[in-house]
N, C-alpha and C positions, 0 to 999 in steps of 0.2 A: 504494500500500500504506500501512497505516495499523495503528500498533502501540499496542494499548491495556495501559496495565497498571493493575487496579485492587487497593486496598487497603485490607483491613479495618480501618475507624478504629474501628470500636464500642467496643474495651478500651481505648482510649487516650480515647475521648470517658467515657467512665464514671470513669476515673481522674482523669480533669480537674475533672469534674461532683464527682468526691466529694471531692477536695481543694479546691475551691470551699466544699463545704460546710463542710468544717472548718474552713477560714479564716473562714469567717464565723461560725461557733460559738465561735472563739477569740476572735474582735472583741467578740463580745458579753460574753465573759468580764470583757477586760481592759477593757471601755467600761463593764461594769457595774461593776466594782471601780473605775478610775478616776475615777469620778463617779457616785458611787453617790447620790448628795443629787439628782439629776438623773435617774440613772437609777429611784429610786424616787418621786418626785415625775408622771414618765411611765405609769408601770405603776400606781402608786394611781389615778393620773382617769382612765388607762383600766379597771381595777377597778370606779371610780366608777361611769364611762358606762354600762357593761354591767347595772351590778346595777339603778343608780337612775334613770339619765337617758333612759337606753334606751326601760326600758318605762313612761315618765312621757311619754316624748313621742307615743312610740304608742298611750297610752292617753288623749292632750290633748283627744281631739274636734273637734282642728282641721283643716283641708283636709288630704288626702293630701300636696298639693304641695307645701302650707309644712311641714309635717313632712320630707317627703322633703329639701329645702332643708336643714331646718336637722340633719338626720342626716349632709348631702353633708357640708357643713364637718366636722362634729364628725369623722369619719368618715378626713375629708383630713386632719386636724390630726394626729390618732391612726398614720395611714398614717405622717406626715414623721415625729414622735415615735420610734416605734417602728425605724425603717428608720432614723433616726441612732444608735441604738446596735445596729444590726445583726443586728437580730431575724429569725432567720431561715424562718420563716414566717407570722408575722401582716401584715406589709406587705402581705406576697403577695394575702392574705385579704380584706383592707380594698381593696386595688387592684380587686378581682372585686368588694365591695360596691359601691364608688365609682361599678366602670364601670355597675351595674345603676341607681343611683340617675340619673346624668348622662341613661342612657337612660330614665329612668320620667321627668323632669325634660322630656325634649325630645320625648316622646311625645304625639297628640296627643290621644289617649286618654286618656279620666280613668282613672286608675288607683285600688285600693282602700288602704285604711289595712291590710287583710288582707294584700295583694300587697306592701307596706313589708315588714311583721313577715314573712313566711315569706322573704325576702332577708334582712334585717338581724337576725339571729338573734343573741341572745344569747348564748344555749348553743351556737352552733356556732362566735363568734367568743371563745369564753371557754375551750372544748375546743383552740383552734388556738394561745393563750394561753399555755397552759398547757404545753402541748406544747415551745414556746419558754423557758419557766423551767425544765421538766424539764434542760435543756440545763445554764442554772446550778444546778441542783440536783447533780445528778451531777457535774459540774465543783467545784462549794466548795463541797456540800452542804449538807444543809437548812437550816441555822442562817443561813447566806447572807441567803435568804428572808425566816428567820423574827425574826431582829435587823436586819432593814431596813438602815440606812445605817452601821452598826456590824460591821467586817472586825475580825480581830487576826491578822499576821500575826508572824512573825519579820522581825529586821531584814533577813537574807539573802536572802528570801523577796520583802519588800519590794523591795528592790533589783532581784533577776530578775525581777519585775515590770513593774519600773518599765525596766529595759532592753529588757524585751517590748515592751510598750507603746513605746519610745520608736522599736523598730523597723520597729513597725506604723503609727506617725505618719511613717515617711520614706517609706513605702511598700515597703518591705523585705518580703521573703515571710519566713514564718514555716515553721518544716519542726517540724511536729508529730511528726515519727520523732524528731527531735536525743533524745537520753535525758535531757537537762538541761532542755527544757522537757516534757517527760514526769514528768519528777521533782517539778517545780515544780506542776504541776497535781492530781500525783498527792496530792502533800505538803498542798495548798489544800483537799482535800475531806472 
C-alpha cells in the first residue's frame, strides 16, 4: 500500500513569484537613488544605443555577421549594466536578444541584415525600457527621471534610506507590508 498526498502549491508559488518581484523593484529603487551618477550614466548609452547606435549599425552595409558580432557585445554589456541595478525586465529582454544573436552567430547559414533588425528591435527593447522606469516613476516620481542625478530628500528620509539600503546590502529581506517602509516610499514620490 502506498499513501499519496498531494498539494496545491500554485498560491504559494504566485506569492513567492510576486514578492520576488517586489524585491526587485525595491532594489532598483534604492540602486537607483544610491548611485544615481551610475545608474544614469547606464540608462543614457542604453538610451544612446537604441536611438543612434542601433540603427547606425544596421544600416553600416557591413556583413550580417560583423554586425551581428558587434550588437552581441553591445547587447551583453547592456544585459550586465542593467541587471546590476536590478532592472526588472530589460535583462530578461537583452538575454532573449543575446540568445538569438549567439545562435545567428553559430548558424551556418548566412543570415540577412533584415533577420538582425526584426530581432534586435529598437522599439521593442525601448517599450520593455520603459516599462522598467515606469517602476521608478511611480516609486519617486517623475522629476526622479527628469533631474537625472539630482534626488532632494529630507534628512529623515535620507537616513530610512540609507538603513534600507544598508539592509539590502546584508542581504536582509525587505517586507514591503512594514508601514515605515511604505511611508518612506510613499513620502519619495
Amino acid at each position: 500500500r502506498l499513501m499519496l498526498v498531494l498539494t496545491d502549491m500554485t498560491a504559494e508559488r504566485r506569492m513567492a513569484a510576486m514578492l520576488e518581484s517586489e524585491r526587485r523593484q525595491l532594489e532598483l529603487i534604492v540602486m537607483a537613488v544610491a548611485d544615481s551618477r551610475s545608474f544614469f550614466e547606464a540608462t543614457d548609452g542604453f538610451q544612446e544605443f537604441l536611438e543612434q547606435d542601433l540603427p547606425l549599425a544596421l544600416s553600416s552595409g557591413q556583413a550580417p555577421r560583423v554586425i551581428a558580432k558587434q550588437l552581441y557585445r553591445e547587447i551583453h554589456t547592456y544585459k550586465g549594466l542593467l541587471n546590476q541595478f536590478s532592472f526588472p525586465n530589460a535583462p530578461t529582454a537583452l538575454h532573449a536578444v543575446e540568445t538569438f544573436l549567439s545562435e545567428f552567430l553559430a548558424s551556418e547559414a548566412s543570415g540577412t541584415t533584415q533577420q538582425l533588425a526584426s530581432i534586435v528591435s529598437a522599439q521593442a527593447l525601448q517599450t520593455v525600457l520603459d516599462a522598467d522606469l515606469a517602476v521608478l516613476s511611480d516609486a519617486l516620481g517623475e522629476d526622479f527621471l527628469a533631474r537625472g542625478e539630482s534626488v532632494t530628500l529630507t534628512s529623515a528620509q535620507a537616513r530610512q534610506l540609507e538603513a534600507l539600503a544598508t539592509n539590502l546590502l546584508r542581504g536582509e529581506p525587505i517586507d514591503t507590508a512594514v508601514a515605515e517602509v511604505r511611508t518612506l516610499l510613499g513620502a519619495l514620490t
